[in-house]
C-alpha positions in Angstrom: -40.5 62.5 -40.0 -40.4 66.3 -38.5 -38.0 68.2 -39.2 -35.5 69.1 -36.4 -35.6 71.9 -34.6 -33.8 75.7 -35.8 -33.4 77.3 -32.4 -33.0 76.4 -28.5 -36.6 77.7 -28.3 -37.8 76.0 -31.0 -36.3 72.4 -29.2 -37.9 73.6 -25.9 -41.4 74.2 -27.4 -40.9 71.0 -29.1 -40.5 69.0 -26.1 -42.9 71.2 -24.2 -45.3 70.2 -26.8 -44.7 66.7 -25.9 -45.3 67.5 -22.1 -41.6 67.3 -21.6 -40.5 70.5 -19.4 -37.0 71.1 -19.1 -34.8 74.3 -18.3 -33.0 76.1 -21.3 -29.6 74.5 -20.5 -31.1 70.3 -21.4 -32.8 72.5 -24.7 -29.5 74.0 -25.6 -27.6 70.7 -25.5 -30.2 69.0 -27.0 -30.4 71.3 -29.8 -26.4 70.9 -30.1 -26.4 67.3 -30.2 -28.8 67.3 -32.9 -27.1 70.0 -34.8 -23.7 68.6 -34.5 -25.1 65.4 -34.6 -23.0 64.4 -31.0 -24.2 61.4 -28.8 -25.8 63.2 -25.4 -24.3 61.6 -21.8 -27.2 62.6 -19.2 -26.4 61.2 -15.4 -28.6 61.8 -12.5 -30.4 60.0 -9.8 -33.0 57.5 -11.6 -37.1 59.2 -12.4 -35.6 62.3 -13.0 -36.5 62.1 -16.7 -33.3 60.9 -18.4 -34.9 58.1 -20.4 -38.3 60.0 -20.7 -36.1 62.4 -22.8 -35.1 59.8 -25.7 -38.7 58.4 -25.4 -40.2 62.1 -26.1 -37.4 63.1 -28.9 -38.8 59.9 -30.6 -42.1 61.0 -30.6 -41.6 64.5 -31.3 -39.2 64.2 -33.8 -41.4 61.0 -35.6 -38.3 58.4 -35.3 -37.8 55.3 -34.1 -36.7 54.9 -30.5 -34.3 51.7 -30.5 -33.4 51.2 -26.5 -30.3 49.0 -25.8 -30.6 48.2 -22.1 -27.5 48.1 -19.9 -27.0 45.1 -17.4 -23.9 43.5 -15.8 -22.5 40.8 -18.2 -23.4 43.1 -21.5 -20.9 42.5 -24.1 -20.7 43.2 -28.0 -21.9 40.1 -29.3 -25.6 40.5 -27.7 -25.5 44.5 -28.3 -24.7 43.8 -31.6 -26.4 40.5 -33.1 -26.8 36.5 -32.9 -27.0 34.0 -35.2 -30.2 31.7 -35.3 -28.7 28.6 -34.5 -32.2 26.9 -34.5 -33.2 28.0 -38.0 -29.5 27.5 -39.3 -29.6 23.9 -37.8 -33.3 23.5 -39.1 -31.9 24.4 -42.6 -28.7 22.3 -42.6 -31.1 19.7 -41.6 -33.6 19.8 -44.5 -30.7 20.0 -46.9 -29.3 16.7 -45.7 -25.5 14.9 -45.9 -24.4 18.5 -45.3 -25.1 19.9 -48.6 -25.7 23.0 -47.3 -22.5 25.3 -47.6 -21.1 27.7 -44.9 -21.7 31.0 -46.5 -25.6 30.3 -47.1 -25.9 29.6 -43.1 -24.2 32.9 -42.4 -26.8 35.1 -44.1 -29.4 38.3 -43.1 -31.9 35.3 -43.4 -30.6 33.8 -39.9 -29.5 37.1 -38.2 -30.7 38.2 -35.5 -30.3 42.3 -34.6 -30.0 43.8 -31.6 -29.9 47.1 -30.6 -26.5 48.5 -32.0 -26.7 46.5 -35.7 -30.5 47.8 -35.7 -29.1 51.8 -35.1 -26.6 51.4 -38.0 -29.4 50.6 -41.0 -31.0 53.1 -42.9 -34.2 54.0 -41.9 -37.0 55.6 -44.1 -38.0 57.6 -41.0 -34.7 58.9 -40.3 -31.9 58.4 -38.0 -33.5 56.4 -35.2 -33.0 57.6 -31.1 -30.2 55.0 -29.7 -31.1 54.7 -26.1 -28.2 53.2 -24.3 -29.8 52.8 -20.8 -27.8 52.9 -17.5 -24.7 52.6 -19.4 -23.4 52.7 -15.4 -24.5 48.9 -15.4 -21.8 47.6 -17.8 -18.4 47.0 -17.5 -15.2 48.1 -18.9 -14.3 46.1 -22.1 -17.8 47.1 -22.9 -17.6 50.6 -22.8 -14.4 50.1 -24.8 -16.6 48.5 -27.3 -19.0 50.8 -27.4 -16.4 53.8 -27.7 -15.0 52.3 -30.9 -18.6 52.1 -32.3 -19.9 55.7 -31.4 -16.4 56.7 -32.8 -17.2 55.6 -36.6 -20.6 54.8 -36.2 -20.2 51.1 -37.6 -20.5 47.4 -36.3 -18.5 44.5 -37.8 -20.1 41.3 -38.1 -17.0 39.0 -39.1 -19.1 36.2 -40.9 -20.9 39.9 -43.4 -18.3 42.7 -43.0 -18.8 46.1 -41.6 -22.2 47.4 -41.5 -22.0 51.5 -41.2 -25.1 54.0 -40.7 -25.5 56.0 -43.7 -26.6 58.7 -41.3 -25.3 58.3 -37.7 -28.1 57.4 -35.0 -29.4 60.1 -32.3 -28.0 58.3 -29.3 -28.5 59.3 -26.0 -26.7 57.6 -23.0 -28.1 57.5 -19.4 -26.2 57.1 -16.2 -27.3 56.6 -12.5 -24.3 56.7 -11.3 -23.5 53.8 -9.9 -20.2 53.5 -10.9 -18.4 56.2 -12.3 -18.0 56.2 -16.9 -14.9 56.5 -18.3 -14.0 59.8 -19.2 -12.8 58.8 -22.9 -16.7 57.8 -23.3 -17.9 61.0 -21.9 -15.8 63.3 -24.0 -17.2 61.8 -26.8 -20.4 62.7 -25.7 -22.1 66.3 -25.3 -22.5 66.0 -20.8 -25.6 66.8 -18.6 -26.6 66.9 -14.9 -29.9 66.5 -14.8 -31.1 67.3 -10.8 -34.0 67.1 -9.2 -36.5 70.4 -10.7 -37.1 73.2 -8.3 -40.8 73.8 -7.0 -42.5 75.7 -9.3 -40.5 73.7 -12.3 -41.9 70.5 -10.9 -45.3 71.7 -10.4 -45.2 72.4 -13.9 -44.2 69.2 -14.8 -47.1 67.5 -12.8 -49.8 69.7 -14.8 -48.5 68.6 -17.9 -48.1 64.9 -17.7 -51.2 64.6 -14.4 -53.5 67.3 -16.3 -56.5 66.3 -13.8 -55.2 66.7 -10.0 -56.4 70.3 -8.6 -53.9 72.8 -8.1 -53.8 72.4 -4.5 -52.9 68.8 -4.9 -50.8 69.0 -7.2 -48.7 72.0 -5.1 -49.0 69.9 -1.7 -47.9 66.8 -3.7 -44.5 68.7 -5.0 -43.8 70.4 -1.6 -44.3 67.1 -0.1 -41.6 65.0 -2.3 -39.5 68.1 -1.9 -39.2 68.0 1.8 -39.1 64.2 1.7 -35.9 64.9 -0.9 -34.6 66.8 2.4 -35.1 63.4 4.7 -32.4 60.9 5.1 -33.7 58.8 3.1 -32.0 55.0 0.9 -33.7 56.5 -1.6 -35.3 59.3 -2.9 -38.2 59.9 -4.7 -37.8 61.3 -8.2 -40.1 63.3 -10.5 -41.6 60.0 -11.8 -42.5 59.4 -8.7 -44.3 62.7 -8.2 -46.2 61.6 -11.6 -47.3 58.3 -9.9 -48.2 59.7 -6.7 -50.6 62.4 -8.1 -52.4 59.6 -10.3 -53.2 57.5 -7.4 -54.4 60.4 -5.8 -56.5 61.1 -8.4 -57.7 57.9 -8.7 -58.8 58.1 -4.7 -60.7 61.3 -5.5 -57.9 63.5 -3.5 -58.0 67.2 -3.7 -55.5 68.0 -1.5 -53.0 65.5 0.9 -54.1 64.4 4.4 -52.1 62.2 7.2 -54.6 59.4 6.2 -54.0 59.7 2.2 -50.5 60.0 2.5 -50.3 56.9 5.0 -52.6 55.2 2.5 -50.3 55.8 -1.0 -47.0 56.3 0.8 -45.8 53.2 -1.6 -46.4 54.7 -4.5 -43.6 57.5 -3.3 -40.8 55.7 -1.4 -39.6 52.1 -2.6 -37.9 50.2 0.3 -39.6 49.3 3.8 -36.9 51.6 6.1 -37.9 54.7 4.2 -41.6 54.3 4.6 -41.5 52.7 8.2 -39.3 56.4 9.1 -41.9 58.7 7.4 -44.9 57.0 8.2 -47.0 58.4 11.1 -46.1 62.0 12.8 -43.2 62.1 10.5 -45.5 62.5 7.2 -48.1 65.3 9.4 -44.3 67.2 10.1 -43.4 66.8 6.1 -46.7 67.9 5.2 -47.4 70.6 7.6 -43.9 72.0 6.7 -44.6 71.9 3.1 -48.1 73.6 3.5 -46.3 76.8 5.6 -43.4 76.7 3.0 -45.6 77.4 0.1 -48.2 79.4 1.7 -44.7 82.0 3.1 -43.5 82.3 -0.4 -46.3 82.6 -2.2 -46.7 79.8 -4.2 
């Protein structure tokens, strides 16, 4: 287990050290939470890092990373724990004419922990990382839920009592925003935008976590995704999609973009048939061609 961080810088070289770039404003929040010990609420458009962040603190910080992923239809009971109705039949079984009582079913031996009951134990590492991933895919009753629990840090399990972390859980929520969070959720939390990086941000980014494209690719690549951020498009490319793109590239031997390349890999950038049918052709030479005269202008 490291030790956490004493300074903004210090969190910023931390996550740099990890190849996680981010701007000083994500560092000072992320130094807060873990000072005040605060759950972090980051929303943004989806591959723009939000769930690379827990993954990274994890690693940096040598803690378990315990990810509780959102979906329609989430509620408490499978955030929380089963029972192993199998193994608890299995056992009343094998003790035969019911002998078996009631409070030797309901034991740890036949629990099953999910995400939430797992967050609440002691852990010889340390407070684990609680990722609670696209919280924006729940509903309601479950954000109540979870409110109550980030509130005390504790789960009850009615058949063993309440279960409460002996040191409360790093947790970081993410948000796509697909639906707005309730605001009683969010004040509990420490809040951040995190948008799309600017050029010479990104570029950064790509030399840290795609080491091995050339420089040129690796600026074309990032003026290209930038301009395409510019397009009408369903959906965007985000920065994990900058990632991918220059590793394919890579892996095709690219040093720098061309029509042909880009026509060839354009999936591993846009996601759904309308986007790539509108860029494809003349449209990606424009893109690219813009991109080239925008960084050779300026400098970069």
């Amino acid at each position: 287990m490291t030790d956490l961080p004493t300074s903004i810088d210090a969190t910023q070289t931390m996550l740099s050290d990890e190849n996680y770039i981010c701007d000083r404003s994500l560092a000072t929040l992320i130094y807060l939470s873990l000072t005040l010990k605060r759950p972090i609420f980051l929303e943004g458009e989806a591959g723009v890092g939000k769930t690379e962040l827990a993954k990274t603190l994890a690693t940096a910080l040598g803690r378990d990373l315990i990810r509780l992923q959102c979906y329609e239809g989430l509620d408490a009971s499978t955030a929380v724990y089963e029972w192993n109705f199998a193994a608890q039949m299995i056992a009343m079984r094998a003790a035969g004419d019911g002998a078996m009582k009631e409070d030797a079913l309901f034991t740890e031996k036949y629990l099953i922990k999910r995400p939430l009951l797992q967050a609440m134990e002691p852990n010889p590492k340390g407070p684990p990382i609680l990722l609670i991933d696209e919280i924006d895919r729940t509903d309601e009753p479950f954000e109540a839920f979870l409110l109550e629990a980030l509130s005390d840090y504790q789960v009850t399990i009615p058949e063993l009592g309440t279960i409460k972390a002996p040191e409360p859980p790093i947790v970081i929520l993410t948000s796509n925003r697909t639906r707005e969070v309730h605001d009683a959720l969010k004040r509990r939390c420490l809040y951040h935008w995190v948008d799309y990086p600017g050029f010479e941000r990104e570029v950064e980014i790509l030399r840290a976590r795609a080491p091995e494209a050339t420089e040129t690719l690796s600026r074309e690549v990032v003026g290209f995704i930038q301009h395409l951020r510019d397009e009408d498009l369903f959906k965007n490319p985000g920065v994990a999609e900058t990632i991918d793109w220059a590793k394919c590239l890579v892996a095709l031997d690219a040093v720098a973009l061309s029509p042909e390349v880009i026509a060839d890999t354009l999936g591993a950038v846009l996601k759904y048939q309308d986007d790539i049918a509108k860029i494809a052709g003349s449209e990606a030479t424009r893109i690219l061609d813009h991109a080239r005269a925008n960084i050779a202008n300026s400098g970069l």
